[in-house]
VOGU-3710 file (C-alpha; in Angstrom, 3 decimals, decimal comma):
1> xxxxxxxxxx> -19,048/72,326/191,195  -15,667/72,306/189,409  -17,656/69,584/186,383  -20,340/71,945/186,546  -18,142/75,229/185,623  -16,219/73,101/182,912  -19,449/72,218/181,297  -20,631/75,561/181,033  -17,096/76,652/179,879  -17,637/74,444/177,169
11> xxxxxxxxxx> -21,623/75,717/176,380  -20,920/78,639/176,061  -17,856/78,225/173,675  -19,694/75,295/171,758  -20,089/77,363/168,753  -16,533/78,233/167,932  -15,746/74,522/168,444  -18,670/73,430/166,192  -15,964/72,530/163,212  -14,266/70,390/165,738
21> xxxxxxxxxx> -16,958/67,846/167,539  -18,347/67,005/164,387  -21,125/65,357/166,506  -18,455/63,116/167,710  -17,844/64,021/171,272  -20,931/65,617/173,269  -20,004/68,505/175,695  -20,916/66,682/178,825  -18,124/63,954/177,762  -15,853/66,647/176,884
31> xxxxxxxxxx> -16,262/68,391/179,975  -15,140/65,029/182,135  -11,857/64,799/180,115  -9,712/65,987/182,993  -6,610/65,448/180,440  -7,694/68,709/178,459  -8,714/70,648/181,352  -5,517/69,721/182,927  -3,708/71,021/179,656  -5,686/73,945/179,958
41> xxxxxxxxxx> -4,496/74,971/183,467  -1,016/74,067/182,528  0,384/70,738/182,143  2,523/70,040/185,011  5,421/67,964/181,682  7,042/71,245/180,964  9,347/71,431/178,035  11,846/69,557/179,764  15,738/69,707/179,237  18,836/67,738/180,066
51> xxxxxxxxxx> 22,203/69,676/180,877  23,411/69,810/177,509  19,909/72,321/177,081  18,557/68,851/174,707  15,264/68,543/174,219  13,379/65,366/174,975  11,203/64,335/171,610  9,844/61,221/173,024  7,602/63,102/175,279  6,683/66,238/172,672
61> xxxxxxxxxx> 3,416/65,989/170,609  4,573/67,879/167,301  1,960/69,967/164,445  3,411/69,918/161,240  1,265/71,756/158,966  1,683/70,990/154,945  2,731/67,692/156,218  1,592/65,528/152,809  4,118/65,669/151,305  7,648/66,846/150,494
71> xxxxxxxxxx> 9,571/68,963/153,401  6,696/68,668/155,782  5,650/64,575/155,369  9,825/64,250/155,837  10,281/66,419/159,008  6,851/64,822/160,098  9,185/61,219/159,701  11,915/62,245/161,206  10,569/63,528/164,484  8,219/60,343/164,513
81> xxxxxxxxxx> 11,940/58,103/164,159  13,645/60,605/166,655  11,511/59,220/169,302  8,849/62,096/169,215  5,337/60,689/170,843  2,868/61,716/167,864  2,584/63,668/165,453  -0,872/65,746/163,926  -0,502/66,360/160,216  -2,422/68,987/158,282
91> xxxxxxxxxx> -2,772/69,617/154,977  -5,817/70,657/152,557  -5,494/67,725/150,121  -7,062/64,916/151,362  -5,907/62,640/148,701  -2,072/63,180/149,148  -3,249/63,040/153,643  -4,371/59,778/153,441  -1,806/58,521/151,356  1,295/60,132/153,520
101> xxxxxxxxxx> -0,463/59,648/156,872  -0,412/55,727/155,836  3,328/55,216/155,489  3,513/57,090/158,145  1,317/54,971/160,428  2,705/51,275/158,689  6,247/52,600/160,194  5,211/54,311/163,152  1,776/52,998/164,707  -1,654/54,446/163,961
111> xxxxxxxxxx> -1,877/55,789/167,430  1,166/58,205/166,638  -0,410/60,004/163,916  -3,478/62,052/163,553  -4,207/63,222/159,916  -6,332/66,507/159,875  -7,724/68,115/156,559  -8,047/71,542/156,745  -6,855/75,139/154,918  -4,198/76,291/156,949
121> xxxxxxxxxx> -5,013/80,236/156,092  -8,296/79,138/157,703  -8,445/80,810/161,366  -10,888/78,515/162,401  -9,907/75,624/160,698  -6,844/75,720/162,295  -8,260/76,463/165,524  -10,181/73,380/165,268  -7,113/71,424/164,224  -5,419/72,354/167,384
131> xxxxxxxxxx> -8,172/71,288/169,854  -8,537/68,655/168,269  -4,776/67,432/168,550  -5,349/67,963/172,041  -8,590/66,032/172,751  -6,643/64,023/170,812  -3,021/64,055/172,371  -3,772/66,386/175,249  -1,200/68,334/174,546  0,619/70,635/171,728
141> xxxxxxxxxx> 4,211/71,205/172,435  6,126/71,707/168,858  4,704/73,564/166,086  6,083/73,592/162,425  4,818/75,969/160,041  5,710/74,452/157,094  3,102/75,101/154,584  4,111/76,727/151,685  3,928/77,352/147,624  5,779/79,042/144,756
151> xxxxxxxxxx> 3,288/80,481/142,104  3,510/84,276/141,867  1,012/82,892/138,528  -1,796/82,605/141,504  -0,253/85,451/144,071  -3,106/85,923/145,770  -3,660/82,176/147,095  0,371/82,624/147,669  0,257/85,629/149,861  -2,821/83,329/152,022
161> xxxxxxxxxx> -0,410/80,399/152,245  2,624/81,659/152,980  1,933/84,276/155,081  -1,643/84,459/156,584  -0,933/80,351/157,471  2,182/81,484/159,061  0,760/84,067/161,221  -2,385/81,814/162,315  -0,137/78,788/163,217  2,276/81,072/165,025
171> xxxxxxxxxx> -0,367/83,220/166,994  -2,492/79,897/167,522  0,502/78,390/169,049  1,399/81,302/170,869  -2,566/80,942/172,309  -2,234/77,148/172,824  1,303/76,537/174,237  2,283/80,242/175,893  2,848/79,748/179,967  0,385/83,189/180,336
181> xxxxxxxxxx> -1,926/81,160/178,678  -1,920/78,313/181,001  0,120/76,667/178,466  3,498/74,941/179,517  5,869/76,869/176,941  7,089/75,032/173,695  8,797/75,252/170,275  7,466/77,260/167,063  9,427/76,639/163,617  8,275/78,904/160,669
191> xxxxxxxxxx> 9,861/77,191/157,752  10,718/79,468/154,924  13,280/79,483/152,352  16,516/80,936/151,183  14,518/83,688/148,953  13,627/85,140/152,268  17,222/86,159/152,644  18,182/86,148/149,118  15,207/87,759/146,532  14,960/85,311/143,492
201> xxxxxxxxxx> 14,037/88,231/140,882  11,914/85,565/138,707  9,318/85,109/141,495  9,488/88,324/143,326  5,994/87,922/145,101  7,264/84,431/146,402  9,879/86,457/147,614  8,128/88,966/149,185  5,986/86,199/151,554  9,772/84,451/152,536
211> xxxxxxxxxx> 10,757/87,815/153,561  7,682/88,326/155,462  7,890/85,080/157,173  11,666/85,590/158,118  10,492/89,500/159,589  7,665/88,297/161,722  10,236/85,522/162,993  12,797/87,922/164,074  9,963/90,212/165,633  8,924/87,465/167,969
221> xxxxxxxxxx> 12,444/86,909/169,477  12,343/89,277/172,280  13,839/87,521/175,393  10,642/89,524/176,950  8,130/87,708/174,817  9,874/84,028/175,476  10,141/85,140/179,411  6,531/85,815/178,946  5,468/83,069/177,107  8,113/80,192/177,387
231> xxxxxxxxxx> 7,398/79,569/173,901  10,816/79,917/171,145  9,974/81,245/167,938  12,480/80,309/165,071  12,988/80,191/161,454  14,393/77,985/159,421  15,414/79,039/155,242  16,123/75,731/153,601  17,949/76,214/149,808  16,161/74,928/146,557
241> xxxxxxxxxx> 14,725/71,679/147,942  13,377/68,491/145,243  10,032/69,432/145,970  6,599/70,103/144,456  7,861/73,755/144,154  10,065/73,304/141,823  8,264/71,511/139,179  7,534/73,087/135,957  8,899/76,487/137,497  7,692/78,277/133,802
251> xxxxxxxxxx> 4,102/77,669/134,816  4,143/79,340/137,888  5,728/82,692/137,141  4,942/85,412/136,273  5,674/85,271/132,633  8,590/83,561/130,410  10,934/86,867/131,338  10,429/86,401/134,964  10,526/82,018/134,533  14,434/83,068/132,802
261> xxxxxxxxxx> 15,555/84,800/135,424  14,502/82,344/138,230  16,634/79,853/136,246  19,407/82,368/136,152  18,693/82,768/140,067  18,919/79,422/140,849  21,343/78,104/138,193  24,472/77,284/140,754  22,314/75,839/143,468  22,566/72,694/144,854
271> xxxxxxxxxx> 18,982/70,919/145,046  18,537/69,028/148,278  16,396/66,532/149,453  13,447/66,731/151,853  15,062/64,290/154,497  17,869/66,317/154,196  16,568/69,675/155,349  14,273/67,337/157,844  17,116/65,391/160,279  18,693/69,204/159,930
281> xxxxxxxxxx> 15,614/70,920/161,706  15,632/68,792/164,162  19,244/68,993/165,078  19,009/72,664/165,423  15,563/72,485/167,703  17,452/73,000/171,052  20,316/75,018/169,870  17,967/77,730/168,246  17,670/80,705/170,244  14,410/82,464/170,031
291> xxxxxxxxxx> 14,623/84,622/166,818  17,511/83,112/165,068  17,271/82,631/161,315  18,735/79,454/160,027  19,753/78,413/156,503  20,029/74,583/155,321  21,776/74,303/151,853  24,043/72,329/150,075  23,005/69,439/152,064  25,450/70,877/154,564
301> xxxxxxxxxx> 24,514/71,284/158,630  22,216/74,315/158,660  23,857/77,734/160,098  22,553/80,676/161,784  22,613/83,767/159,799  24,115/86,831/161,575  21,554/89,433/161,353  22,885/91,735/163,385  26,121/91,736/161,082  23,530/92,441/157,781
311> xxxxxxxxxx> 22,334/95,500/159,570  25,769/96,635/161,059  26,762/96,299/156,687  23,690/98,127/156,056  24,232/100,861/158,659  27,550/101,482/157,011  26,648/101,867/153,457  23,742/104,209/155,033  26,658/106,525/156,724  29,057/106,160/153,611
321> xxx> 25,697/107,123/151,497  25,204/110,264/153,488  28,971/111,651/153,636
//
């Protein structure tokens, strides 16, 4: 009875999960794979922590979205050397997947990586990207939404990366992890960048989409909502970073005025490297409390930015405004 209620579970949701089976797995098999079912009810390997509150990578199956290359591919190899048991990357160019996903797998093992394609403002690519980590894994306990560019030139593909893939990865996690989901709880990172806490006036739409991503953050770190849901939401604003980004910065703006003043922005900033803002994510995973804000630069240990101290500042020049 139980194999027949999970098939037709499955029948009647077969069309949303059409991207995923890709004529691969039939429902009947799909149906007998007690390990997703079992993920489904709630995995019985909760986030589990020692008493110094540490979490346990070797057990966690991570999501690292943008994960070709720069900040993503290097958090994406850190977790995998930290002892973390696999790793799904997605990203939408196939060329720079296979590529990435190959060092990765030389160093790792194959079976620790699982390279997806797919647009990560996509809803139902993304969707499918998470089933399929768990058919593949059978389970999803760390999410990072890394994904990301800098081209206020194309603002309107920059608004769908950085902030529509944001949202989807968070809410999708929030679907696929949350404990009132039959989920076991679990970690969400939305990686952003220091212009979400300082605007860079030469790419003020970039700006816009760090702010949003640091907003949304902070609005998911109710102690109600991680009660709820077991699942901690965090961000995490790395400084200028040797990445993709920041080549040919004149190209991407939104004319040579606004290209200046992103050099006079940026002019006393130490660029980091991707490893470097990687090993310091993951040394802040347990200590982040749901809702913090983080900031990595100077190839220093990241700190937590006091936002409660911004708006006690702000609250002041408000009163002082209105005397």
């Amino acid at each position: 009875m139980a194999l027949q209620i999970q098939k037709l579970v499955w029948r009647a949701c077969k069309p949303t999960f059409s991207i995923l089976l890709k004529n691969t797995y039939t429902v009947e098999a799909i149906a007998e794979n007690r390990y997703f079912f079992t993920f489904l009810r709630r995995r019985s390997s909760t986030l589990k922590e020692d008493r110094q509150n540490k979490i346990h990578l070797e057990e966690k199956v991570v999501v690292v979205t943008g994960g070709a290359s720069g900040i993503g591919l290097a958090i994406a190899d850190e977790l995998l050397c930290e002892g973390t048991s696999s790793v799904t990357v997605i990203d939408n160019n196939k060329e720079k997947l296979d590529k990435s996903v190959k060092i990765l797998a030389d160093k790792h093992g194959e079976d620790r990586v699982l390279p997806i394609e797919a647009d990560v403002s996509n809803i139902e690519q993304m969707d499918a990207a998470f089933r399929n980590t768990v058919l593949h894994f059978h389970a999803i306990d760390i999410i990072i939404n890394n994904a990301g560019i800098m081209d206020d030139g194309k603002w309107e593909k920059e608004l769908k990366v950085n902030t529509h893939s944001c949202v989807i990865g968070t809410l999708l996690g929030m679907q696929y992890m949350a404990k009132s989901s039959s989920g076991s709880g679990g970690i969400i990172a939305n990686i952003g960048s220091l212009a979400g806490l300082t605007p860079w006036c030469g790419f003020p739409i970039y700006t816009m989409t760090q702010f949003g991503v640091v907003g949304f953050t902070k609005a998911l770190g109710s102690s109600k909502l991680y009660e709820r849901t077991g699942v901690k939401v965090f961000g995490y604003c790395p400084c200028l970073t040797q990445t993709e980004m920041l080549e040919k910065p004149a190209e991407k703006s939104i004319n040579d005025n606004f290209a200046a003043e992103f050099v006079e922005d940026t002019k006393d900033m130490k660029v980091q490297s991707p490893e470097i803002i990687a090993k310091g994510l993951v040394e802040i995973l347990h200590d982040a409390k749901p809702g913090s804000i983080w900031v990595a630069m100077e190839e220093k240990k990241p700190f937590e930015v006091s936002m409660s101290e911004m708006l006690k500042k702000v609250e002041q020049k408000a009163e002082e405004a209105g005397r």
